[in-house]
C-alpha positions as a Markdown table, in Angstrom:
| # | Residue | x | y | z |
|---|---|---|---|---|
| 1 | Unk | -56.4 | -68.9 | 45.0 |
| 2 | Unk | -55.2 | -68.0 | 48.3 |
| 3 | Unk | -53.5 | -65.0 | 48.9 |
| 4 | Unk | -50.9 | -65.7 | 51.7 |
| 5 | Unk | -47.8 | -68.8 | 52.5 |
| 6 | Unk | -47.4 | -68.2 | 56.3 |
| 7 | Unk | -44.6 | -70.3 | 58.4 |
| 8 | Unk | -44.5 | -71.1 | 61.9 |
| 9 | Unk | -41.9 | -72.3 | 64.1 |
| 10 | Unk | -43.8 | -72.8 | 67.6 |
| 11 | Unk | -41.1 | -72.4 | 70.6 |
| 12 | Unk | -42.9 | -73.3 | 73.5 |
| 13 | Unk | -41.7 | -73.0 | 77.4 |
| 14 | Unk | -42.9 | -76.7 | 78.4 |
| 15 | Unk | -43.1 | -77.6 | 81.7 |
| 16 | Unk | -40.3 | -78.2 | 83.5 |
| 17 | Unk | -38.5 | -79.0 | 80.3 |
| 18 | Unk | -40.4 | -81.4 | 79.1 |
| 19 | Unk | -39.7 | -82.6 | 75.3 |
| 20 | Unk | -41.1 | -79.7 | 72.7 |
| 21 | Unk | -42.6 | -82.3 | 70.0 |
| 22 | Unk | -46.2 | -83.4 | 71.7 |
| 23 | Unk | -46.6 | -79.5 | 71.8 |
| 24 | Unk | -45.3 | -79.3 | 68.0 |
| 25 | Unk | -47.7 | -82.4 | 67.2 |
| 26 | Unk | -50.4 | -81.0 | 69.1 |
| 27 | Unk | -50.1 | -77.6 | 66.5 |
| 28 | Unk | -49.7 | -79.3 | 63.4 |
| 29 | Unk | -53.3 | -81.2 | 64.7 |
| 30 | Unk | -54.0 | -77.7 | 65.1 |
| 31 | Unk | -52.9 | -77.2 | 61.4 |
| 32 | Unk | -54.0 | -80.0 | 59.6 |
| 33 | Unk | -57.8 | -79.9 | 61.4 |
| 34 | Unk | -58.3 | -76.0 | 59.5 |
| 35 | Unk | -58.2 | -77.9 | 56.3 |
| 36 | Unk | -55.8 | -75.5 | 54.6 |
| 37 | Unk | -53.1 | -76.7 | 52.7 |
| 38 | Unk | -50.0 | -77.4 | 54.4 |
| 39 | Unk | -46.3 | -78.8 | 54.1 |
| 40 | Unk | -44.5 | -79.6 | 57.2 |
| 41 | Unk | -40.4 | -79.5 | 57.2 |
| 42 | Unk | -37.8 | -79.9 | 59.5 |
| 43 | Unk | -37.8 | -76.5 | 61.0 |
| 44 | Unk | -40.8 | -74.6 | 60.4 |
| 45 | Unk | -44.6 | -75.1 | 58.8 |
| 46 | Unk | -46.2 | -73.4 | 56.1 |
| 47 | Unk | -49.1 | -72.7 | 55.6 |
| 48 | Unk | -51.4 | -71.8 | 52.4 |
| 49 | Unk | -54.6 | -70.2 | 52.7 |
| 50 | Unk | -55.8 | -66.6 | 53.3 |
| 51 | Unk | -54.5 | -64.3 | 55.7 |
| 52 | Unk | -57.9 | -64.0 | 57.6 |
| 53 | Unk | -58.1 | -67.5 | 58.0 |
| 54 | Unk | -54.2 | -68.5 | 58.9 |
| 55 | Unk | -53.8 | -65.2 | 61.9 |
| 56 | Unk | -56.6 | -66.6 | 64.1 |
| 57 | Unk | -55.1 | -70.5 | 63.5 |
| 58 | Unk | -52.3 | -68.8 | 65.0 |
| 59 | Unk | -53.8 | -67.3 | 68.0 |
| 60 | Unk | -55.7 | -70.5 | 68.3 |
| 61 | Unk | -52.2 | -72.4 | 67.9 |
| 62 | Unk | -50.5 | -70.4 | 71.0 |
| 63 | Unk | -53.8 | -71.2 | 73.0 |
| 64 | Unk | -53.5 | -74.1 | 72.9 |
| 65 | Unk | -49.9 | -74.3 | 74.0 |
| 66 | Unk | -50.6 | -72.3 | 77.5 |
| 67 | Unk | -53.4 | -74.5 | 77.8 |
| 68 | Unk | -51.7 | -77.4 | 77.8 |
| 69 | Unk | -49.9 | -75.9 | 80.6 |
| 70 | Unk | -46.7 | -73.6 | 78.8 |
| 71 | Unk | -45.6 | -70.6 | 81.0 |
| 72 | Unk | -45.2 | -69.0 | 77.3 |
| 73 | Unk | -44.7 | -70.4 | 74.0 |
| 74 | Unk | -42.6 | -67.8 | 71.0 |
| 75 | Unk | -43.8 | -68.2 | 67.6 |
| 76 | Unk | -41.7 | -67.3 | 64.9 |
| 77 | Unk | -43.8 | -66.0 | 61.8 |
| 78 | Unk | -42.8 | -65.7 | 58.5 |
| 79 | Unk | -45.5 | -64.1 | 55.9 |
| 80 | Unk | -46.0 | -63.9 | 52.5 |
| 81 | Unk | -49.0 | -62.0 | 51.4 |
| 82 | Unk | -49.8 | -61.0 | 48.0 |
| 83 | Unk | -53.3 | -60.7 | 47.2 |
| 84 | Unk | -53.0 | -61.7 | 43.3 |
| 85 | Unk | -52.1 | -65.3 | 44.8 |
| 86 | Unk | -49.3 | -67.3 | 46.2 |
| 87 | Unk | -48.6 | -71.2 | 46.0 |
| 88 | Unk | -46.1 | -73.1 | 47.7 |
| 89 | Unk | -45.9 | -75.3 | 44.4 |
| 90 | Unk | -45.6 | -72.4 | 42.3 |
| 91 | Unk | -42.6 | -70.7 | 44.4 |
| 92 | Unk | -40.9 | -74.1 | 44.4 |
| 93 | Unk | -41.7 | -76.2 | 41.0 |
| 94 | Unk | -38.8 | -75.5 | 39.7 |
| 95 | Unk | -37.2 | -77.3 | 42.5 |
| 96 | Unk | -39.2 | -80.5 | 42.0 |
| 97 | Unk | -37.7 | -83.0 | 39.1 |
């Protein structure tokens, strides 16, 4: 079982204001290539996997985003870790009918 749920929300500083969401489609491709499990939403990504594997998606993730030509790109990280396991289904079955 994996060990971690991270969730990203990419900001990035497109060129000269160009519309964020080909950057945010570009990292979910990012995502979704890893093979880890995933759930986008509105707002933010998560991801399901383990911590070793999900940190250098990141990096890769905010690559990417300067090499597609962003002076900068914020990403705001949220982590759970807990090495006995963590699901997204399990935190939110009780939420699903």
């Amino acid at each position: 079982m994996a060990n971690s749920l991270v969730s990203i929300q990419i900001l990035p500083k497109t060129k000269g204001g160009e519309d964020v969401i080909p950057y945010v489609d570009h990292a979910i491709s990012i995502i979704n290539a890893s093979g880890l499990k995933y759930e986008v939403h509105p707002l933010e990504t998560t991801i399901e996997g383990d911590l070793n594997e999900i940190l250098p998606m990141i990096e890769k993730i905010n690559e990417a985003m300067v090499d597609r030509g962003c002076k900068n790109v914020i990403s705001q990280i949220k982590i759970l870790y807990q090495p006995e396991g963590a699901s997204m289904d399990q935190l939110t079955e009780k939420y699903r009918s």
